[in-house]
C-alpha atoms as one frame of an Amber mdcrd trajectory, in Angstrom:
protein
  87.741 -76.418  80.886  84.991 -78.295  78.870  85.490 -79.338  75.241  89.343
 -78.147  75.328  92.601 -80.125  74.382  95.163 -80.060  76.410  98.619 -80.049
  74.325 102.028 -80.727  76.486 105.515 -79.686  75.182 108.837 -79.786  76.646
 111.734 -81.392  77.201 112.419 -84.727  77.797 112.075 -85.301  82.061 110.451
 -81.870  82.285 107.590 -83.163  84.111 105.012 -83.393  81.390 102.904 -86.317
  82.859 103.683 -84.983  85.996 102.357 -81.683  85.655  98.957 -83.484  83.041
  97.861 -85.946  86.436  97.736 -82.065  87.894  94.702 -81.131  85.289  90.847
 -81.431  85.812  91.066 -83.558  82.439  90.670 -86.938  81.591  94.543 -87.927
  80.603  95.741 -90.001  77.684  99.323 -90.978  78.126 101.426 -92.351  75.119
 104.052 -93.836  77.289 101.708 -95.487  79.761  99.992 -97.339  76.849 102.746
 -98.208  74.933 104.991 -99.654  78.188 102.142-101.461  78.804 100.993-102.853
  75.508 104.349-103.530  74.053 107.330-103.107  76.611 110.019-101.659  74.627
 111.880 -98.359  74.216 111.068 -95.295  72.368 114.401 -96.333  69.911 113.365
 -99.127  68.941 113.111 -99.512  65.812 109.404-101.103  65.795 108.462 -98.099
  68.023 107.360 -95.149  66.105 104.531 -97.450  63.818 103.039 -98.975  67.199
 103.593 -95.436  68.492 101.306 -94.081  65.386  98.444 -96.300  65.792  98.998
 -95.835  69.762  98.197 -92.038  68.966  95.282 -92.372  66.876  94.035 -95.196
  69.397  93.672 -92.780  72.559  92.840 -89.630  70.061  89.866 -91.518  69.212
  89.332 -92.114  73.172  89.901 -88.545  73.830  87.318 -87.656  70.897  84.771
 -89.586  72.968  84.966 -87.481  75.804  85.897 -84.077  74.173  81.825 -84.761
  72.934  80.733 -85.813  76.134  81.858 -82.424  77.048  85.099 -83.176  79.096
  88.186 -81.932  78.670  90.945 -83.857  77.582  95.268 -83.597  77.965  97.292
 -85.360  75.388  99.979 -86.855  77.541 102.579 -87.071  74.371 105.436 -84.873
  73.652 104.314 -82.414  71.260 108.165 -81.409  70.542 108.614 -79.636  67.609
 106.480 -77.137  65.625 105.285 -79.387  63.396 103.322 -82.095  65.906 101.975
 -78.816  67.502  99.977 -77.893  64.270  99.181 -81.145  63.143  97.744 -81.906
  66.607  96.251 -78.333  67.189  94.657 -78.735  63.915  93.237 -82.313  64.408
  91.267 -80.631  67.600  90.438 -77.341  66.211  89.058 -79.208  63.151  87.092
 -81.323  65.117  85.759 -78.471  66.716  87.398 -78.256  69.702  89.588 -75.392
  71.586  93.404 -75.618  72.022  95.695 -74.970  74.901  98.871 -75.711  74.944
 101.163 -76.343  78.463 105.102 -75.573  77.488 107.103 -77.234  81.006 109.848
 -75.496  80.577 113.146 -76.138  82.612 116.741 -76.220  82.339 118.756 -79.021
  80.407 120.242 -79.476  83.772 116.203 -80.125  85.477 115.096 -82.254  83.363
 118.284 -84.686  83.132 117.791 -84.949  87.443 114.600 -85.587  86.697 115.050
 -88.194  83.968 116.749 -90.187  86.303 114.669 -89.581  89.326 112.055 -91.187
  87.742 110.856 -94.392  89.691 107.219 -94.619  88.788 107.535 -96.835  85.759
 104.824 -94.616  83.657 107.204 -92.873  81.743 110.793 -94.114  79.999 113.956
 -93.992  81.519 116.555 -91.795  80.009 119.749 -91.584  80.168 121.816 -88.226
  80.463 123.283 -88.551  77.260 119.577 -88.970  75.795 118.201 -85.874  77.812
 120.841 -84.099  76.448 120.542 -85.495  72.949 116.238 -85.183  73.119 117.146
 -81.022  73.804 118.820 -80.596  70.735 115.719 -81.672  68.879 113.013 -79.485
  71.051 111.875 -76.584  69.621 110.430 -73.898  71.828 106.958 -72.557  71.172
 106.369 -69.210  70.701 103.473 -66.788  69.917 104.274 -66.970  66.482 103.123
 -70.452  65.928  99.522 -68.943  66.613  98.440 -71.469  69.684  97.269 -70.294
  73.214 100.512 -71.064  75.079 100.772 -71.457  78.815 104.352 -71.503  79.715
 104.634 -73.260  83.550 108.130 -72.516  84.954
């Protein structure tokens, strides 16, 4: 698993970081970092700039081991075709292989999950936002050209 990025997709309560703390790969969770650093909800409106410079913060982390020859997941929601390229493309331009990890379960899964969730690494969601979040998700597919390992 040396020099590859690990990309994680699904929806919203899947089990994303779950399944990532699974990986031989050192992890780089968006959520963890930005609950910590800054405390407040993914809609807030402050959110997706601090979010931003989150990202590039631990992609430059995750650089730094990808060339000490580790492996590396991004523990971020790659949801919709478009942050799957632009991410695939950062690492593949950098010179690194891609893999991505689709979690895919039912609405109905990850909205039990959602609210399961005690650990305080990860936001809490509503059902209405589980539900809401799956109407955005779009599902990979061979065609967007990306090793894709679908875990059921």
């Amino acid at each position: 698993m040396n020099a590859v990025v690990h990309l994680l997709c699904g929806l919203n309560g899947a089990g994303k970081s779950r399944y990532a703390k699974t990986l031989p790969v050192v992890r780089f969770s968006l959520d963890q970092l930005m609950l910590r650093r800054h405390g407040l909800r993914f809609d807030d409106p402050a959110y997706p700039a601090l979010a931003a410079a989150a990202r590039e913060q631990l992609w430059g982390e995750a650089l730094a081991q990808l060339n000490r020859g580790h492996a590396v997941v991004l523990d971020w929601n790659l949801w919709s075709r478009r942050l799957r390229r632009e991410w695939s493309q950062r690492a593949l331009t950098a010179g690194f292989a891609v893999q991505v990890h689709y979690i895919r379960v039912s609405v109905e899964v990850a909205v039990q999950r959602a609210l399961a969730r005690v650990d305080g690494g990860s936001f809490a969601l509503t059902e209405n936002e589980v539900r809401h979040l799956a109407g955005l998700f779009e599902e990979p597919d061979a065609r967007e050209g990306l090793p894709l390992l679908v875990i059921d």
